[in-house]
N, C-alpha and C positions, 0 to 999 in steps of 0.2 A: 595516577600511577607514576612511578617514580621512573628517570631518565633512565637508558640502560643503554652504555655504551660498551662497545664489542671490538677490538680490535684483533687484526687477523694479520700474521706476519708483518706486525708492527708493533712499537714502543707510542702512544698518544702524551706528550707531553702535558703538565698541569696549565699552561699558557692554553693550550690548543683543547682541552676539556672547560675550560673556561670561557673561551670562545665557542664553543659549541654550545656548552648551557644558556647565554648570554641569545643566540641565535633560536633557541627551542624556547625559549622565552616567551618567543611570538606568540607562538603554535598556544601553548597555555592560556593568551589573551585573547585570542579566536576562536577558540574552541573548549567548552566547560565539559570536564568528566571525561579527558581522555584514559583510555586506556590501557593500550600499546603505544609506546614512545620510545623505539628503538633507531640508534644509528651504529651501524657496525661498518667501521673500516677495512680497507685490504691492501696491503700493498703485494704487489706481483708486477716483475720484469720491469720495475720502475716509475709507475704507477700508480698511485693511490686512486682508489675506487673507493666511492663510499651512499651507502646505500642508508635510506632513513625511511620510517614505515611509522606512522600518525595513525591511529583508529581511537575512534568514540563512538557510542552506542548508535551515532546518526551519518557521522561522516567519515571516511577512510583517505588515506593518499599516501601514495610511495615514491619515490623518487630514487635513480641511482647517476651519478656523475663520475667521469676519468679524468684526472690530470695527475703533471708533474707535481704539481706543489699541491699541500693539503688541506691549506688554508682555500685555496682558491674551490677545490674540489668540494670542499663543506660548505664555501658561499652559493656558488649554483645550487649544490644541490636542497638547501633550506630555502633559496628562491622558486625553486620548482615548484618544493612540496607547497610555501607559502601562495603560490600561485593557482593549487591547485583546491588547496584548501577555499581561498577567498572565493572561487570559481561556484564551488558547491555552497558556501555560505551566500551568495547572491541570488544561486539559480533557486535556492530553497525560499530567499525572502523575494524576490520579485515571482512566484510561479502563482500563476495565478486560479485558485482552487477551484473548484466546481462544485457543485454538490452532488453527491452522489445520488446515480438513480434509484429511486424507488423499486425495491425485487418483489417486494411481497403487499397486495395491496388489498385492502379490508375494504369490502362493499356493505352496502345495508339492502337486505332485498327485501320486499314485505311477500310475508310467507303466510295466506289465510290459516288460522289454526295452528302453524308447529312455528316452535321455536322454544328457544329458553328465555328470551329476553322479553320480556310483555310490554307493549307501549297502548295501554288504550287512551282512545281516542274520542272526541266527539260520534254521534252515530250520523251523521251526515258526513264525516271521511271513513273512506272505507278500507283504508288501512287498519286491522285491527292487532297485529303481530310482526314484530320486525325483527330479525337474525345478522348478526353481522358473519360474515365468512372473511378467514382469510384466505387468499386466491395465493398461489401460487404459479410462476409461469411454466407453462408444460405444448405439446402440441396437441393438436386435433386428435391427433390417435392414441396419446396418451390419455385424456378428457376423456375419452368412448370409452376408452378401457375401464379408466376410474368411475363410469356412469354405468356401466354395465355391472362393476361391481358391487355401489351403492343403490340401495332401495329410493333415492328420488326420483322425482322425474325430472329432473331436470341438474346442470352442472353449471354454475358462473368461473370463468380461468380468464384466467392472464394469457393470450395463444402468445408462442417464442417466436413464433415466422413475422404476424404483423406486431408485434408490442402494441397490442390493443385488447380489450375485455370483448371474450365474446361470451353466448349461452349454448351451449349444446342441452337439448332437451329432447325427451323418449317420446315417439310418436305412436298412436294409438295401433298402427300399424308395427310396431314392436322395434321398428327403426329409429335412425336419432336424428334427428334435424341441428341445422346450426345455423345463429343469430349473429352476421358480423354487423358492426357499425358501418358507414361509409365515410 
């Protein structure tokens, strides 16, 4: 995006638009695909104030500075922004990522008789049908709810309290038992 200077109750002389392009310079070689590249001056009661606003699709910075002279007012304030800028250009390259946690986590249960997926087997294992489910994390009483709804007897989840797999399964007594790990 192209430079876009603003002056406000002032005249910016082609010396002093020159020095400012010369200083946005920077900003260009630190930061690819900016967007906003506005610096708008003010003078008031004697004063120049001058305010500069940076944005690209990753990093933003603004900065505003007061002095008498305007030369001086534009050096601060491109050292601000350049300070601010390099700040987020470092905290981005030294942050050190993680990976994110796993939300949704696919089990393999063997299921005698149902399933879509058929793995047969030798007849000496006695695995003969395997299902994969994706688990979703929910709590205990959303599980009963959802088992109560489905025709299994049984539910594998992801429980949100512990972040761990348990079974809720329907008990011959019409109640549902629950499988945690320890």
């Amino acid at each position: 995006m192209p430079l876009q200077i603003t002056a406000r109750n002032c005249e910016i002389a082609p010396d002093m638009r020159a020095h400012i392009e010369a200083k946005v310079d920077r900003f260009r070689k630190l930061v690819d695909q900016i967007s906003v590249l506005d610096v708008i001056t003010t003078f008031q009661r004697g004063f120049y104030t001058v305010e500069v606003v940076v944005k690209s699709h990753i990093f933003h910075a603004t900065g505003t500075e007061t002095d008498a002279d305007l030369r001086t007012a534009i050096d601060r304030v491109m050292g601000k922004v350049e300070r601010q800028l390099h700040k987020q250009i470092d905290k981005r390259r030294t942050a050190k990522r993680q990976p994110r946690p796993e939300r949704h986590l696919a089990l393999t249960i063997p299921l005698p008789g149902v399933g879509e997926i058929a793995a047969e087997t030798d007849e000496d294992n006695r695995i003969v049908r395997s299902r994969r489910i994706a688990s979703k994390p929910m709590s205990v009483q959303e599980a009963a709810d959802q088992l109560e709804a489905d025709t299994g007897s049984f539910l594998v989840f992801y429980n949100a309290d512990t972040e761990k797999v348990n079974i809720l399964y329907r008990r011959e007594d019409g109640r549902c038992g629950l499988i945690e790990p320890t």
